[in-house]
C-alpha positions as CSV (number, residue, x, y, z in Angstrom):
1,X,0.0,0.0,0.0
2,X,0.9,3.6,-0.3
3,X,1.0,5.1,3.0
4,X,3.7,6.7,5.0
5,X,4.6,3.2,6.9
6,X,5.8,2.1,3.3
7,X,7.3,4.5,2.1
8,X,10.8,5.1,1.2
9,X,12.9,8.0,2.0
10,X,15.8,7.8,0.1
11,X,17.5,10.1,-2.8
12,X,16.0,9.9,-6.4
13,X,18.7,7.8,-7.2
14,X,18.7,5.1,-4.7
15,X,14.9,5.3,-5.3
16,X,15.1,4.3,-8.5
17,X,16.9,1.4,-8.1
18,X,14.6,0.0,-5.2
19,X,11.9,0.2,-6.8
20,X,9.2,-2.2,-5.3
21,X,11.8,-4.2,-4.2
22,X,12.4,-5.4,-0.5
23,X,14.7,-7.9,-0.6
24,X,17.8,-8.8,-2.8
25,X,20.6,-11.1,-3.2
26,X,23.6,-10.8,-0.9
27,X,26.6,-10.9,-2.5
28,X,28.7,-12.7,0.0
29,X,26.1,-15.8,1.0
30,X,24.2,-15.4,-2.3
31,X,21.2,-15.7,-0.2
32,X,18.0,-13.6,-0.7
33,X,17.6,-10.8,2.2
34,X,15.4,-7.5,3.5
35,X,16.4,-4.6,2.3
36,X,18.1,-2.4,5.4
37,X,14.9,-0.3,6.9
38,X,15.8,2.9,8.3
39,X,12.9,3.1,10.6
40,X,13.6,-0.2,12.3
41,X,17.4,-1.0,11.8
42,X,20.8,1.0,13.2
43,X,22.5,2.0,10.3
44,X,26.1,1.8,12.4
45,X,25.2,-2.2,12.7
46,X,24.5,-2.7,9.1
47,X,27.3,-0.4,7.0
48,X,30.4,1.7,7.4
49,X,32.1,4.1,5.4
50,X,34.8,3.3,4.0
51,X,38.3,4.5,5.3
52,X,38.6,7.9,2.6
53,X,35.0,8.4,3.4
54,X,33.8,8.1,-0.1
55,X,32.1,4.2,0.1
56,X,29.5,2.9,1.9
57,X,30.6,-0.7,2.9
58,X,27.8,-3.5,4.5
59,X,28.8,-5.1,7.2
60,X,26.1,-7.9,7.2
61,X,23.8,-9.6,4.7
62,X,21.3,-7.1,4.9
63,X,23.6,-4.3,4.3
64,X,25.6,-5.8,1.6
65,X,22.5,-6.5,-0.2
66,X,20.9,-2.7,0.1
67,X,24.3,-1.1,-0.6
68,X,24.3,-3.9,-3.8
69,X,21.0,-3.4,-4.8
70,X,20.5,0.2,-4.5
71,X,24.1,1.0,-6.1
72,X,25.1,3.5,-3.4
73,X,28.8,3.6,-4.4
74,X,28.3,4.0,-8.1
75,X,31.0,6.6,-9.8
76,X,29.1,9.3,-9.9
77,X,28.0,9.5,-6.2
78,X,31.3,8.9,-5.1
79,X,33.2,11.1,-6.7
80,X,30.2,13.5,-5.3
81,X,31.6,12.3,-1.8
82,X,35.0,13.2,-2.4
83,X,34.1,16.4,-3.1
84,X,32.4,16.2,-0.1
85,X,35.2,15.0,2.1
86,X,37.6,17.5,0.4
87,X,34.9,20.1,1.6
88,X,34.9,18.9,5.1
89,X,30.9,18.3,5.1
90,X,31.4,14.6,5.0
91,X,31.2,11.6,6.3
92,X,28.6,12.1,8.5
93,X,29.9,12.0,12.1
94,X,27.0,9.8,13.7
């Protein structure tokens, strides 16, 4: 359904690629898993960023699936986060 409990917040990007889609492959196990939910899930116990800053790595199935699925460290968003880094504005400190 289409109500606020479903809903995704996420950047247009990221978006796009989930689609409808809750679950996805892991790449490590091969298995199918959730997608990591925001509203339910610590982010800190799922992903990390990488040591420059500029990847976002998943720490278990669940996160190497949404960071997989969702292509959050495609070229073009991380060369975004270098600028970012460069900038000082990133990564996030929480």
């Amino acid at each position: 359904e289409t109500v606020e409990g479903n809903l995704w917040l996420a950047c247009r990007w990221c978006n796009e690629h989930k689609h409808d889609r809750t679950h996805f492959k892991d790449p490590v196990s091969g298995r199918r898993v959730r997608f990591f939910n925001p509203r339910q899930q610590v982010w800190s116990r799922h992903f990390r960023w990488s040591g420059e800053g500029t990847q976002i790595i998943g720490l278990t199935a669940c996160g190497r699936a949404t960071v997989e699925a969702l292509k959050m460290n495609n070229s073009d968003i991380v060369i975004a986060r270098t600028r970012w880094v460069q900038a000082g504005w990133h990564p996030p400190k929480d």
